[in-house]
KOLPA-589717 format. One line per 5 residues: number of its first residue (from 1); for each residue x, y negated, z of C-alpha. Coordinates in nm, 4 decimals. Layout:
// KOLPA-589717
NUM> X/Y/Z; ... $
//
This chain:
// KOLPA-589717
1> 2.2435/11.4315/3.5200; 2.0313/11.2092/3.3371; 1.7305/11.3294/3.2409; 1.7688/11.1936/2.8935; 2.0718/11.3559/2.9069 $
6> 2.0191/11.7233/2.7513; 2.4146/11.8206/2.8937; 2.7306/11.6556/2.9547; 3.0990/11.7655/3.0315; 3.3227/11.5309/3.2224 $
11> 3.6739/11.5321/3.2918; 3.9250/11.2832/3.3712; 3.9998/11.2413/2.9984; 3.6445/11.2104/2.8739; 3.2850/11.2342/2.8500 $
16> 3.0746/11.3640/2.6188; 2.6941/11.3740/2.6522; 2.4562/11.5680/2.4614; 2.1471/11.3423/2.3849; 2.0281/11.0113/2.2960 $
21> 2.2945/10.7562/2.2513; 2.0810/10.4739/2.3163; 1.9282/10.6235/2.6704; 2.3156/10.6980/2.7550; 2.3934/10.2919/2.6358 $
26> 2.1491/10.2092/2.9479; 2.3881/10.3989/3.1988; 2.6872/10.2375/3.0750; 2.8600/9.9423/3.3211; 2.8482/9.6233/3.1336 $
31> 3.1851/9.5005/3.0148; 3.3435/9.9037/3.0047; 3.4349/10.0088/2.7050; 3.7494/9.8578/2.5443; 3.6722/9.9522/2.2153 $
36> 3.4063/10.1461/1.9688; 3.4554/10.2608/1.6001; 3.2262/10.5307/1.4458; 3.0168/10.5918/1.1362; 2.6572/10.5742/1.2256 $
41> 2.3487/10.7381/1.0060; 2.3285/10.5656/0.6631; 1.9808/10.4638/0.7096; 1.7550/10.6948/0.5616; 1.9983/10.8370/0.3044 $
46> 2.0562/11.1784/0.5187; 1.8295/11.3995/0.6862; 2.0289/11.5305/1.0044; 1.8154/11.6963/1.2479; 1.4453/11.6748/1.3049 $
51> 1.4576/11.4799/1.6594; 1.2163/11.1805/1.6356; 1.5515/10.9781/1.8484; 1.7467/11.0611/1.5158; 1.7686/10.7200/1.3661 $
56> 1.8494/10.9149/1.0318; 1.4691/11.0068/1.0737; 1.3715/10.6550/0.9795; 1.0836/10.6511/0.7223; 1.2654/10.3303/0.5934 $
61> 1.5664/10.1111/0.5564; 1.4058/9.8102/0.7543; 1.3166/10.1006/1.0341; 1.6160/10.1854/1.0849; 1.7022/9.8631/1.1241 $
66> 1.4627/9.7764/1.3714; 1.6039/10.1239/1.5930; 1.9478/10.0462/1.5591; 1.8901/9.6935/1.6589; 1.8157/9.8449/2.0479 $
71> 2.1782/10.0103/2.0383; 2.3631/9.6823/1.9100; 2.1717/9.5297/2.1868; 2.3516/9.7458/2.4371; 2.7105/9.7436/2.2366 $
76> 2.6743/9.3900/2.3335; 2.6376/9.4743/2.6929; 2.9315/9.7392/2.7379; 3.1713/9.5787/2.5334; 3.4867/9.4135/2.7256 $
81> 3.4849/9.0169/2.6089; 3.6719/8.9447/2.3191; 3.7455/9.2777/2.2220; 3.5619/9.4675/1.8980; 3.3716/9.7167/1.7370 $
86> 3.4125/9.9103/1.4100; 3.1562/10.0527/1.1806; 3.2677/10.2799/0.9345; 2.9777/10.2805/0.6322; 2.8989/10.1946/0.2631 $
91> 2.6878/10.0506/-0.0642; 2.3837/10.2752/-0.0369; 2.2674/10.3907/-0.3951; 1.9051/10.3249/-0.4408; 1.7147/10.5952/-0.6444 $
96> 1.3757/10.6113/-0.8481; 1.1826/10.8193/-0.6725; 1.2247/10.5874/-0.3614; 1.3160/10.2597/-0.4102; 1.1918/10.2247/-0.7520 $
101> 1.5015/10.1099/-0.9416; 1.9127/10.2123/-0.9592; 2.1229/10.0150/-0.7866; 2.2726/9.9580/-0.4652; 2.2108/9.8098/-0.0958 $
106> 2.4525/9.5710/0.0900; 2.4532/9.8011/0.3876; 2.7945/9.6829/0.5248; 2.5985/9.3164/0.4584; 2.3026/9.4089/0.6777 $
111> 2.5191/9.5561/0.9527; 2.7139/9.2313/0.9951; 2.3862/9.0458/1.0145; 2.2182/9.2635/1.2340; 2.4985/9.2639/1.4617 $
116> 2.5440/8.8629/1.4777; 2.1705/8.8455/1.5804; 2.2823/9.0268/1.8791; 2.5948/8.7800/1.9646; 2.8747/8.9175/1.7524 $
121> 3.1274/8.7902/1.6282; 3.2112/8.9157/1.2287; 3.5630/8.9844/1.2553; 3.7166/9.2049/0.9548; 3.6483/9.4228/0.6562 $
126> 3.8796/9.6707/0.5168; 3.8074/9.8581/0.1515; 3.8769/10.2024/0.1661; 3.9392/10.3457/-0.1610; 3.7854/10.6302/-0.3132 $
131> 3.8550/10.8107/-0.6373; 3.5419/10.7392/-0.8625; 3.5901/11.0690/-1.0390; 3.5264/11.2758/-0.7452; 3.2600/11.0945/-0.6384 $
136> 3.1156/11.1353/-1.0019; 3.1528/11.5020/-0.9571; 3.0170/11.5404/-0.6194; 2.7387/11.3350/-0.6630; 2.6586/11.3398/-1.0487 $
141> 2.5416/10.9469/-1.0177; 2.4395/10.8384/-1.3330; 2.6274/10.4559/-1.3429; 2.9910/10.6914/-1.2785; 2.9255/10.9246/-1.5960 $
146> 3.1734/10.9232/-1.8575; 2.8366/11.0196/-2.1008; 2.6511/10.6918/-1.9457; 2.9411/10.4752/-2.0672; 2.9219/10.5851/-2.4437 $
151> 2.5264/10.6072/-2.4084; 2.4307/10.2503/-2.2296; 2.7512/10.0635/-1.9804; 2.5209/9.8117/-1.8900; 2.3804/10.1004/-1.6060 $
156> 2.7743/10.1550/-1.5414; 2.9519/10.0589/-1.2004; 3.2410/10.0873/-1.0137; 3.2551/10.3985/-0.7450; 3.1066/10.3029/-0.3745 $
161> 3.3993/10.2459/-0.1216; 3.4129/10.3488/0.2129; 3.4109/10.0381/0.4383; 3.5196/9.9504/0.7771; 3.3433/9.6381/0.9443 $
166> 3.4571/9.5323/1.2548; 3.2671/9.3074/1.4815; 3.4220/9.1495/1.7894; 3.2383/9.0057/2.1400; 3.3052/8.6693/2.1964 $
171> 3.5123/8.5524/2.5233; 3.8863/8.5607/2.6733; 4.0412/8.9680/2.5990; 4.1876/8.9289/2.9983; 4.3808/9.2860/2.8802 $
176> 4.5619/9.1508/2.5555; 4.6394/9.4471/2.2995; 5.0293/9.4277/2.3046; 5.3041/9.6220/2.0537; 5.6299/9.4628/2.2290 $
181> 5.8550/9.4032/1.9248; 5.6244/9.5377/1.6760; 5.5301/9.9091/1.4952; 5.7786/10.1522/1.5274; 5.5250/10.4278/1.3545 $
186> 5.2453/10.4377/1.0427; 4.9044/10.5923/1.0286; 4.9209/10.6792/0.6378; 5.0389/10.7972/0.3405; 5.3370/10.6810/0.1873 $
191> 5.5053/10.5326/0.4978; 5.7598/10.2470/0.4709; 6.1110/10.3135/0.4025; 6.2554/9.9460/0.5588; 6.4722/9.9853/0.9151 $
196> 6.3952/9.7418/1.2218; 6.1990/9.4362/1.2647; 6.1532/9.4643/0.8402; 5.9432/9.8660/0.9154; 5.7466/9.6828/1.1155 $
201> 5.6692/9.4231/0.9083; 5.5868/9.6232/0.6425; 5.3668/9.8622/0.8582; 5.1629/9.5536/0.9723; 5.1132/9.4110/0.5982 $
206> 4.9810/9.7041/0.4756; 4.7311/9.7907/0.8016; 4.6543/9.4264/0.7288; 4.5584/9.4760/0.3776; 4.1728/9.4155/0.2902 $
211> 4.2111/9.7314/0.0345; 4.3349/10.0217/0.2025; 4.4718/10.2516/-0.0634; 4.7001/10.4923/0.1601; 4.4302/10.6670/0.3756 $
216> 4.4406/11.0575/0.2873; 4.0116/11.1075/0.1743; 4.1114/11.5024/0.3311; 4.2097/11.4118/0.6648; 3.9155/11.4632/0.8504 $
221> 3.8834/11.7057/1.1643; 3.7455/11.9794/0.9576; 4.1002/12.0060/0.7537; 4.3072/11.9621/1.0626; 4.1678/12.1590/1.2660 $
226> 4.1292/12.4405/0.9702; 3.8076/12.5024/1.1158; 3.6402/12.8244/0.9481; 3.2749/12.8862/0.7629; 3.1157/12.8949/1.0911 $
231> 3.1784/12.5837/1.2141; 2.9725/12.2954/1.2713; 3.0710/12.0703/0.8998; 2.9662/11.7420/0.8901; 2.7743/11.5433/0.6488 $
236> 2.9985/11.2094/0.5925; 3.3350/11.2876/0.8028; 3.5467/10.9608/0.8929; 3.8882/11.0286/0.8178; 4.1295/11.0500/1.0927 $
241> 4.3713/10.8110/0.9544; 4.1049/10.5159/0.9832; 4.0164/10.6191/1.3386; 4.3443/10.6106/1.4579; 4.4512/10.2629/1.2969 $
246> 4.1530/10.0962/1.4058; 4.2351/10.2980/1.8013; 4.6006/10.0888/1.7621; 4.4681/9.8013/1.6573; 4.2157/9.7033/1.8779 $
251> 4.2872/9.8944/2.2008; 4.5668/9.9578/2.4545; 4.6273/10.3198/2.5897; 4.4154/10.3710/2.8440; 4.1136/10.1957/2.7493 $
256> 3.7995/10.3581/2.7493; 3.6783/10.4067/2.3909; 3.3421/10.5255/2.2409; 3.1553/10.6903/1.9925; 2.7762/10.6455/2.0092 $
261> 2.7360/10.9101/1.7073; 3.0122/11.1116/1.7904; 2.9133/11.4156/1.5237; 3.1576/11.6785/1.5916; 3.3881/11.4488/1.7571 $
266> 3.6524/11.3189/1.5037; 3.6783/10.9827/1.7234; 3.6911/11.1374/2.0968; 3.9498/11.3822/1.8982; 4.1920/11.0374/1.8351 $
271> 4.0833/10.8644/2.1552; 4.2322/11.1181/2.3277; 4.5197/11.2282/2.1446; 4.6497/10.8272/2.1630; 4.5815/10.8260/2.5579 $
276> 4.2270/10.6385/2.5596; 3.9833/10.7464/2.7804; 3.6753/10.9166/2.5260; 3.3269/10.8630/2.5618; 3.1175/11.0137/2.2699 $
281> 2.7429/11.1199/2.2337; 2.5702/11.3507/1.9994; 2.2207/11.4254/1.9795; 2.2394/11.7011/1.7573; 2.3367/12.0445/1.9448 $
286> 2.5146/12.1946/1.7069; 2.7561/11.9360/1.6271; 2.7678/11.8504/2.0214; 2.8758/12.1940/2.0474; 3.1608/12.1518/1.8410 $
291> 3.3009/11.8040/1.9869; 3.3029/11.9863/2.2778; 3.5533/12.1951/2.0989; 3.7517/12.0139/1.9245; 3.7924/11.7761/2.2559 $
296> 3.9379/12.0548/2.4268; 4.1898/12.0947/2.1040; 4.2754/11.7458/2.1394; 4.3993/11.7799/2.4869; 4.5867/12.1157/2.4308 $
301> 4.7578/11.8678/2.1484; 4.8299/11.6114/2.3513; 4.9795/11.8237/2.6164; 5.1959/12.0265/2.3682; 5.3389/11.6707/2.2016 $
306> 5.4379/11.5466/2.5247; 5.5910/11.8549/2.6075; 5.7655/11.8800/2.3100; 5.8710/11.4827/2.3734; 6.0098/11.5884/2.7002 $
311> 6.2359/11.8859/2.5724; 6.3614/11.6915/2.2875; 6.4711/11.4048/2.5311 $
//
């Protein structure tokens, strides 16, 4: 073991290291992994653990910047040529007390640019939509207020959407992602009605749609799962749904697929459920603890599917 690795469990299915992401980067081949999607700390909006290695522990946005610019450097590295990466983030409100002013950061913005300084390609960005009335009520933000319109609208705005960037490497994929005659399944809510060639069709215009409206906000691991009041919860959960379309997108089964912030393990949990091999790290040990979990669930899924598939064939 690494000894900036604080603990690790490997199978043949995956591997999942407790510790610094970046330090575990180092030990990576170059040219492994087939694919990485995750959500990484939004700057210095959230306070996760007290580890000086947390990059939410930046004292600043341009710090973190400067931090995550080491990991991007190694994404580089480990990525496969011509394949991608996607970054699951937001609009960052700005606040008084810190910035100075309301408003918002281009976060998504700074990600692209910080990963083309490193050799990336900017490949894609997908909206995903959020209902601005929950997001008034969960985070009382002044510009979403009902009260704000009547009072002043010129401090009104739309609601912040979740948004998926995806970055590729450039160079020949040698292992093209194939789907034969097309999508014979839909990762979604309201799934096509059409038959044939015309399902698939329909499957691929709306996974190709720069607004994704049919993503369920509640399917994260935590409502899956039904985990109880004990469990690890996460701050800012990616939804399953986007996980797993961005898994059949951009990577064939078998592929080994990572997570540098893998949190309590929503993307190993997809990874391995859709036959990639999962590498994830976490540096906080409470959430570690419960990817290892929910890892183990994933398998005991898999296994149970495919036995199912077998019985019903």
């Amino acid at each position: 073991m690494d000894a900036k690795v604080i603990d690790q469990i490997i199978t043949d299915d995956y591997a999942l290291y407790h510790g610094d992401s970046t330090q575990v980067l180092r030990g990576i081949p170059d040219g492994k992994i087939g694919y990485m999607i995750f959500s990484p700390p939004f700057a210095d909006l959230y306070t996760y653990s007290n580890n000086e290695e947390d990059l939410g522990n930046s004292r600043n946005y341009d710090e973190f910047f400067e931090h995550f610019s080491y990991q991007i450097k190694e994404y580089f590295r480990v990525m496969m040529p011509g394949r991608c990466i996607s970054v699951h983030c937001m609009d960052l409100p700005t606040h008084i007390g810190r910035e100075g002013f309301i408003g918002l950061r281009d976060f998504p913005g700074d990600i692209i640019r910080a990963f083309e300084n490193h050799g990336f390609i900017y490949h894609s960005r997908v909206c995903i939509w959020k209902n601005p009335l929950i997001a008034a009520t969960r985070t009382k933000a002044l510009g979403l207020m009902h009260k704000q319109l009547c009072k002043d609208s010129a401090i009104c705005r739309q609601g912040i959407a979740d948004t998926l960037i995806t970055m590729r490497k450039p160079g020949e994929n040698h292992e093209p992602i194939s789907h034969g005659t097309g999508y014979k399944e839909f990762i979604g809510e309201d799934e096509p009605t059409e038959a044939g060639i015309k399902y698939s069709h329909e499957v691929w215009r709306r996974y190709a749609s720069p607004v994704w409206m049919d993503i369920n906000p509640s399917d994260t691991l935590s409502f899956r799962l039904a985990r109880d009041d004990k469990d690890e919860k996460h701050i800012c959960p990616l939804q399953l749904q986007v996980i797993e379309r961005g898994v059949e997108l951009w990577s064939n089964p078998g592929d080994v697929c990572m997570s540098p912030f893998g949190g309590i393990g929503s993307e190993p949990y997809i990874f391995i459920k859709k036959n990639r091999k999962a590498v994830a790290v976490e540096l906080k040990k409470s959430y570690y603890d419960q990817m290892v979990k929910n890892a183990a669930a994933a398998i005991r899924e898999r296994n149970e599917q495919t036995l199912f598939d077998a019985v019903e064939s």
